[in-house]
C-alpha positions in Angstrom: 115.7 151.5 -118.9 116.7 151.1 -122.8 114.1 148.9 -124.8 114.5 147.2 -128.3 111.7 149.9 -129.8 114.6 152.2 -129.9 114.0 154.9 -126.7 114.3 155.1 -123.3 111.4 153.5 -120.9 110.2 153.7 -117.6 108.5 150.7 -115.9 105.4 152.0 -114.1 103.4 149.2 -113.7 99.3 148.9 -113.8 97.3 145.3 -113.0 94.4 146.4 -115.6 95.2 143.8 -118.3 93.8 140.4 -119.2 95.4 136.8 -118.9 96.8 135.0 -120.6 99.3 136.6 -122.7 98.5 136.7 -126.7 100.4 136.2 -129.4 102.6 138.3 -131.2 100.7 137.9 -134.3 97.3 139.1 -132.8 98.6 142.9 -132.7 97.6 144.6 -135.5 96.7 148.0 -134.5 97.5 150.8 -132.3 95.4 153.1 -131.0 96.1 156.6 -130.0 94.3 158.4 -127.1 94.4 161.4 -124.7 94.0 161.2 -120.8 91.4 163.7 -120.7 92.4 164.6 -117.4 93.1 168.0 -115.7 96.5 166.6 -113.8 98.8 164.3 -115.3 99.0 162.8 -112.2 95.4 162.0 -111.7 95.6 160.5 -114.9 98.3 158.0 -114.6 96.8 157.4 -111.1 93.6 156.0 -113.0 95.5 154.0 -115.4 96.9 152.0 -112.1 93.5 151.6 -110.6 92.2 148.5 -110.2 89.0 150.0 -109.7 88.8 152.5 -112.9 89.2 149.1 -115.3 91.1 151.1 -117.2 95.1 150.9 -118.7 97.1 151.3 -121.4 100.8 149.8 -122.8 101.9 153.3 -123.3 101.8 156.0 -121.6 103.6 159.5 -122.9 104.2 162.7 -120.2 104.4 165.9 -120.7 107.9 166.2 -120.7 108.0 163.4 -123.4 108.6 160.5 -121.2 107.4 156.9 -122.1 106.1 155.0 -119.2 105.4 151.3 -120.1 102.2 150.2 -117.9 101.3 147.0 -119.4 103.5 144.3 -121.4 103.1 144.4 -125.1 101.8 140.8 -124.9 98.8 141.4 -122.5 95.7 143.3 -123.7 95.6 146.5 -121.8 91.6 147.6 -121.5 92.3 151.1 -123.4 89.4 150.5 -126.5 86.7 149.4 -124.9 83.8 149.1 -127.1 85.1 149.2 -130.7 85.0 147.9 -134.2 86.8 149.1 -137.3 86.6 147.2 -140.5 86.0 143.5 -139.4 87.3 144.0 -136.3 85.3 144.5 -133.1 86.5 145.0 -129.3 89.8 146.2 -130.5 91.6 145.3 -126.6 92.5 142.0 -128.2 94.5 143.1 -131.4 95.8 146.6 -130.3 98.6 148.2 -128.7 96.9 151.6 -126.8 98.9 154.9 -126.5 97.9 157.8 -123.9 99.3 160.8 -123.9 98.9 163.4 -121.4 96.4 166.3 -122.4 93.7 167.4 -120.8 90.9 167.0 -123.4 88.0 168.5 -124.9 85.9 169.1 -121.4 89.2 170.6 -119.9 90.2 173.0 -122.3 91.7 170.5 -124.9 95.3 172.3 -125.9 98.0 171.0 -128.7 100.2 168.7 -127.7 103.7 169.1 -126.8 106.5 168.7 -129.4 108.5 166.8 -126.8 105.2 164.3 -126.9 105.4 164.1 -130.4 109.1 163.1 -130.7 108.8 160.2 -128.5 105.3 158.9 -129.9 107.5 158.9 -133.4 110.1 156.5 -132.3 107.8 154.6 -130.0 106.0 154.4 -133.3 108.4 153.4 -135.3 109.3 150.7 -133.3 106.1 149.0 -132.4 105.5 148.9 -136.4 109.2 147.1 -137.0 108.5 145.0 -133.8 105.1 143.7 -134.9 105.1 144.6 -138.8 102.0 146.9 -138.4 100.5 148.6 -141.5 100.6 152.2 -140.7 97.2 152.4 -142.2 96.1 151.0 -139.2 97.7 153.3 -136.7 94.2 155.0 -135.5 92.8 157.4 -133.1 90.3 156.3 -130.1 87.1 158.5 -132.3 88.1 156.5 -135.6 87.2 153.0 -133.3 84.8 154.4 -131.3 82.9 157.6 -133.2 80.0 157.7 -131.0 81.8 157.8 -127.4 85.0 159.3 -128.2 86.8 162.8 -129.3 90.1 161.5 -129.1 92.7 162.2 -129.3 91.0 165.1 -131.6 91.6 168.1 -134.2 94.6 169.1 -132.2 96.4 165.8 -132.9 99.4 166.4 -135.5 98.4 163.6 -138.2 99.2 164.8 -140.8 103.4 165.6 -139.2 103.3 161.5 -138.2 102.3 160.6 -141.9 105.4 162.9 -142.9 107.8 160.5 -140.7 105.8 157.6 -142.2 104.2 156.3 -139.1 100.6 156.6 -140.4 98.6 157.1 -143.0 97.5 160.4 -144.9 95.8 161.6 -148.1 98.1 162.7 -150.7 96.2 165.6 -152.1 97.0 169.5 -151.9 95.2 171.1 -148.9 95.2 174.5 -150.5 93.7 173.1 -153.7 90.7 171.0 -151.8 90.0 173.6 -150.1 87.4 175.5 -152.3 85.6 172.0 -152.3 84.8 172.8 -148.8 81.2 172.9 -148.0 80.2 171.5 -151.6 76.6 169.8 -150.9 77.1 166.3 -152.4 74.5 164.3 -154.7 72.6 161.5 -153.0 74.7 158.9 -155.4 77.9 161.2 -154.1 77.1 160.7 -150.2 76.2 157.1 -151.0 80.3 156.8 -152.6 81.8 158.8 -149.5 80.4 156.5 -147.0 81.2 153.2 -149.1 85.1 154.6 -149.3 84.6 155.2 -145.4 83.9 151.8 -144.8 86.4 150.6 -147.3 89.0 152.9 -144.9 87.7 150.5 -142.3 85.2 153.0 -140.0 82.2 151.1 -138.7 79.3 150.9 -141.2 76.6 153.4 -141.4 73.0 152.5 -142.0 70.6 154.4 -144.2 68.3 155.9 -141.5 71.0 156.6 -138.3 71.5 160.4 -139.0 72.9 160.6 -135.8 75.2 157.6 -136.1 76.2 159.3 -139.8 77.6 162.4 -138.1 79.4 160.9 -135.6 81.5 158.6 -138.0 81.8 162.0 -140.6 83.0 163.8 -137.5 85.6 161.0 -136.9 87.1 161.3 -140.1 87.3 165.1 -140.2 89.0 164.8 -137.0 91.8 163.1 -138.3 91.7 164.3 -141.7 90.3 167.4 -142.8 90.6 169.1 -138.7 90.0 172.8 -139.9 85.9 172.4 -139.9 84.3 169.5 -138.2 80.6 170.1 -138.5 79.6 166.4 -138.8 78.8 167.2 -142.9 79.3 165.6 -145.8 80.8 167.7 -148.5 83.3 167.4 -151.5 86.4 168.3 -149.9 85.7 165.4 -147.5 84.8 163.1 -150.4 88.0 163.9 -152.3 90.1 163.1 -149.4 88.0 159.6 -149.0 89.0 158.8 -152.4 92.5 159.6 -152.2 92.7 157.5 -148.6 91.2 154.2 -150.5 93.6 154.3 -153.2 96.3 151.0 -153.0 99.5 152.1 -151.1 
């Protein structure tokens, strides 16, 4: 079936959503994942589960086909525990996206360019539909750094901020790159994780080392996915200050 977002949907229905429906106005993000599941199949199978408590609004084949799951207007239980900026439990003001690929613990491949086209206009028209800031078009690890890879280094940000349909820095990747591994000051680490937060990833306190490296790992994920190692350098805290610059 033709939609009003501009591309051709299938109705494949899943029961995993909460009532009553919400408001337009509550959608404010959407939030980007991978199945993480050897067979497509077995995925979407999951997603229809009452059982699994899981769903989605969206979800994107292999071949590039859209299946609708769950009405825009019900929250689909895709985010689970989250938080980014002063949002928390992201279910209520999010519209979630799976697309098929296997994962990191099933040897995690790119993602097809057939996938890509139709998360583009399904993109495009969820952020006309409900006037979404594509600075808040995330991925699963940016809500959830500490449970969640996806939908990881393989994901082609940077090609979705090109067709304007999320956010990206605006430096020269060539030129930032001899900044990589450049060991930061204390007062430098302390300005990398304050433009983090500013960004809108959950707040880091002084003593969670661990906590730290899963939120740096996050953002290197999305934006600087040649070397995730979970360490603060200057490359990363260029790229931080670029990101928190006004639109």
């Amino acid at each position: 079936m033709s939609s009003k977002l501009g591309l051709k949907l299938t109705r494949y229905y899943s029961i995993n959503f909460d009532l009553p429906k919400r408001h337009k106005k509550f959608i404010k993000f959407i939030i980007i994942h991978y199945t993480g599941m050897k067979k497509q199949s077995e995925a979407l199978k999951k997603l229809c589960d009452s059982k699994s408590k899981v769903s989605c609004h969206y979800f994107i084949k292999d071949n590039g086909e859209v299946l609708n799951l769950v009405p825009d207007l019900y929250n689909a239980w895709h985010a689970g525990k989250s938080h980014w900026s002063k949002y928390k439990f992201l279910n209520k003001y999010s519209i979630g996206i799976e697309i098929n690929n296997p994962g990191h613990s099933n040897k995690y491949r790119k993602f097809f360019p057939r996938q890509i086209n139709s998360l583009v206009k399904l993109l495009r028209g969820l952020i006309k539909k409900y006037k979404i800031n594509k600075k808040n078009i995330l991925g699963h690890s940016d809500i959830a750094p500490d449970r969640k890879k996806d939908p990881g280094e393989k994901f082609p940000w940077k090609v979705l901020a090109k067709k304007n349909v999320c956010r990206w820095h605006d430096l020269n990747d060539i030129k930032i790159k001899k900044f990589r591994k450049q060991r930061l000051t204390l007062d430098e680490e302390k300005i990398f994780f304050e433009n983090l937060n500013m960004i809108g990833y959950p707040l880091v306190q002084k003593n969670e080392k661990s906590n730290k490296i899963y939120v740096v790992k996050a953002f290197q994920r999305k934006f600087r996915q040649k070397l995730i190692d979970g360490k603060t350098d200057f490359e990363c805290l260029l790229i931080s200050k670029s990101l928190i610059k006004p639109n």
